[in-house]
N, C-alpha and C positions, 0 to 999 in steps of 0.2 A: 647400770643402764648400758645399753648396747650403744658404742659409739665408737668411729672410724676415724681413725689418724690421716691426714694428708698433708705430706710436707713441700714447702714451695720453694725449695732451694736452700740457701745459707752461705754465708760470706762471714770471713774474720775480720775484727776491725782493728789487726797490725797490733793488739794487745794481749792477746790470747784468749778472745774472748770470740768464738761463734753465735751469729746470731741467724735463729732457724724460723722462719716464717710457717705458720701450719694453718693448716682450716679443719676444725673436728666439725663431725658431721654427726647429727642425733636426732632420732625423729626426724622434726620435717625443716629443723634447725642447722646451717651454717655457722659454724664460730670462728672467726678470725683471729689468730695471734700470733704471737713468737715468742719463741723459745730463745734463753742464752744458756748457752754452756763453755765449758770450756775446749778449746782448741784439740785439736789433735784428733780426737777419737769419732766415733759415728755417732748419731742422735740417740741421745738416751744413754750413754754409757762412756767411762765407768761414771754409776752414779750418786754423787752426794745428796745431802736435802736438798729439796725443790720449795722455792717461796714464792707465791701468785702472790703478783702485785694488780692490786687493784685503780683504776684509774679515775681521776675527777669529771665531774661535767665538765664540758668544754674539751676536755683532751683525748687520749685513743691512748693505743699499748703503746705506740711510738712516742707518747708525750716526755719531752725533754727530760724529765726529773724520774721520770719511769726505770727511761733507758741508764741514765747516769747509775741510780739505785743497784740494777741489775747486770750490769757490767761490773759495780762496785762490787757483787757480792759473788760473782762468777773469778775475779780479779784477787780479792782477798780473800776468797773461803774454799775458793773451788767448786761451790755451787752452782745449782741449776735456776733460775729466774724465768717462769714464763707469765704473758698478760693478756689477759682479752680485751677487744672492744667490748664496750658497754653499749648499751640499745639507745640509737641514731646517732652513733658515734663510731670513727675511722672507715673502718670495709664494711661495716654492717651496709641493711637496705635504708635507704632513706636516710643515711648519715650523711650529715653536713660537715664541709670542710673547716667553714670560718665559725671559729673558737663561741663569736656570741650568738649565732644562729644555734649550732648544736645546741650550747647552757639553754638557749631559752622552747629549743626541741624537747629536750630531756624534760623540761618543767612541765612540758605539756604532757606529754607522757607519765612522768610519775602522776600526776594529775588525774588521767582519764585512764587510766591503763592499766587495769588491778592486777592483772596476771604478772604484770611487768616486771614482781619481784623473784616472784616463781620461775619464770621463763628464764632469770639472769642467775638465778643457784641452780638450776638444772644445766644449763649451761656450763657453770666452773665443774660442775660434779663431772660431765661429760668430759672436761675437757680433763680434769684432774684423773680419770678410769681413765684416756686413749694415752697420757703422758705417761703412768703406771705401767699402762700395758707394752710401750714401749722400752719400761727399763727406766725411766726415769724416777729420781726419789728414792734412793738407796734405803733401804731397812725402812720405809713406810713413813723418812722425816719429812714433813709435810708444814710450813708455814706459811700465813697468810701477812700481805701489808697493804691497808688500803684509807687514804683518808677522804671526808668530804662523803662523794658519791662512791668512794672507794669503800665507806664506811653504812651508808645505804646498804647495800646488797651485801657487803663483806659481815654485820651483824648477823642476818641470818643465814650465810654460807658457813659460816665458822658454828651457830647452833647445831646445821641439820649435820656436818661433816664432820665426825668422830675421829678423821684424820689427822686434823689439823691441830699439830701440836703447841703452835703458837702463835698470837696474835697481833699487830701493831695496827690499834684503830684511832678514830679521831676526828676531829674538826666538823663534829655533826650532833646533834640531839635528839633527845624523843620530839620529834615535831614533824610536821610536813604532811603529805597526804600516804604516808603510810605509817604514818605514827605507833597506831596499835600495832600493826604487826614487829616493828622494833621495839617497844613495849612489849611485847610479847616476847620472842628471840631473845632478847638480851640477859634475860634469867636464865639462859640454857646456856650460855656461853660459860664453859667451865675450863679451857685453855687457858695459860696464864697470856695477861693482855698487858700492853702499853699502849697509854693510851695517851694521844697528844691535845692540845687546846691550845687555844690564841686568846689570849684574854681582852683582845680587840677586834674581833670576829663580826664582821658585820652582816655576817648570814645569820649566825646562830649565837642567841645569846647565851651569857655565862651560865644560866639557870636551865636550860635546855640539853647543855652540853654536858655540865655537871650530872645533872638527871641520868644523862644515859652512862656517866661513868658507873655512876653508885648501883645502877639497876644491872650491871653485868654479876652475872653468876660466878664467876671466877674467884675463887678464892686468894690467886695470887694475879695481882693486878695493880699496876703502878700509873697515877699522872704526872706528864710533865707540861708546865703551865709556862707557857714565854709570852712577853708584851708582842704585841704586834696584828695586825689585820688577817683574817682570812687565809691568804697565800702567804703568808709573811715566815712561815716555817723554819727556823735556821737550820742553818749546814748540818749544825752538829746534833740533830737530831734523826738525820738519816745515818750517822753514826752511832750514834745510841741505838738506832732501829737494829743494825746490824749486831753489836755485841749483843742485844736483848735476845734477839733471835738463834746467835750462837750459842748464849747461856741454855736453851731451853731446846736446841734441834741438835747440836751435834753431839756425839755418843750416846743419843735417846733412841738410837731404832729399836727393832724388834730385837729383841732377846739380847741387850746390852743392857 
């Protein structure tokens, strides 16, 4: 799809890490995010894999654990990290600032809003073609990470996008009002996936979440299962997120 880069400045943060703000434009769509890379060089270049991090309700690309993640992996890999706002969340229209007004914005919307899944993979695709077209994404290594609502839209962005060479999903089930269509999706996913769970999850139960492990198409595909609530995620699984992602993006580009 035909889609336009515009970048909105960039600042380093004293650790060798730039962070580049951009809005891709498609159709009759604005998409807000940013970009990290590493220091020194111009946008997009030189480029290693790039990992779209997907973001939870309630939060935006800026959300604290986003940015940590993608500095981590601009920091220790020399990768590229970029994130969208999700729909009524950060710079989008109609986003709200405070954390439980958006969660209960987004519910309305995946609720009434059928396109709403559509609009948000045509969107990463946009943005994933304008970040390409820049140079970013060296040899085509292309990884996604997104839990929660991260894992909403990330199920069938990681289906429709043949790119995308690896996966880290999670903290969601087949349920909700778009249920079938994740029921659907999640047999197309043939990246290999890691996938995370809270086995005290009080959005989504163990049986719902499970469901959507076993229902992914992927042949190689790992959980890891920790006590604890919803948000309750340890450290050391955005660690694990990272080796996963090394195991399966670095020396996979084209013609390696």
């Amino acid at each position: 799809m035909d889609a336009a880069l515009e970048w909105r400045g960039g600042a380093a943060d004293g650790r060798e890490v730039v962070e580049r703000p951009f809005v891709v434009r498609h159709g009759s769509s604005d998409v807000p995010g940013v970009l990290w890379e590493p220091a020194g060089g111009a946008p997009g270049g030189p480029a290693g894999p790039l990992v779209l991090l997907g973001h939870g309700a309630s939060g935006s690309a800026r959300e604290g654990y986003i940015v940590a993640l993608a500095r981590r992996l601009v920091r220790a890999r020399g990768w590229h990290a970029a994130a969208i706002d999700g729909p009524v969340h950060g710079d989008r229209p109609r986003a709200h600032q405070d954390p439980t007004a958006a969660f209960l914005a987004f519910g309305q919307a995946w609720a009434h809003d059928a396109s709403l899944t559509d609009r948000m993979v045509d969107d990463w695709r946009a943005t994933v073609d304008a970040l390409v077209g820049a140079g970013v994404a060296g040899g085509g290594r292309i990884g996604y990470w997104g839990l929660s609502m991260g894992t909403i839209f990330g199920v069938p962005l990681v289906a429709a996008d043949d790119r995308i060479g690896a996966a880290v999903l999670g903290l969601m089930g087949v349920t909700g009002p778009s249920r079938e269509r994740i029921e659907a999706d999640a047999p197309r996913v043939r990246c290999p996936v890691l996938f995370l769970m809270q086995g005290d999850d009080e959005l989504f139960t163990r049986d719902v979440v499970l469901g959507l492990f076993d229902a992914l198409g992927s042949t190689d595909k790992r959980l890891h299962l920790h006590p604890g609530g919803h948000a309750s995620v340890p450290a050391e699984e955005f660690q694990a997120s990272e080796r996963f992602l090394a195991e399966h993006l670095e020396g996979a580009g084209t013609g390696s």
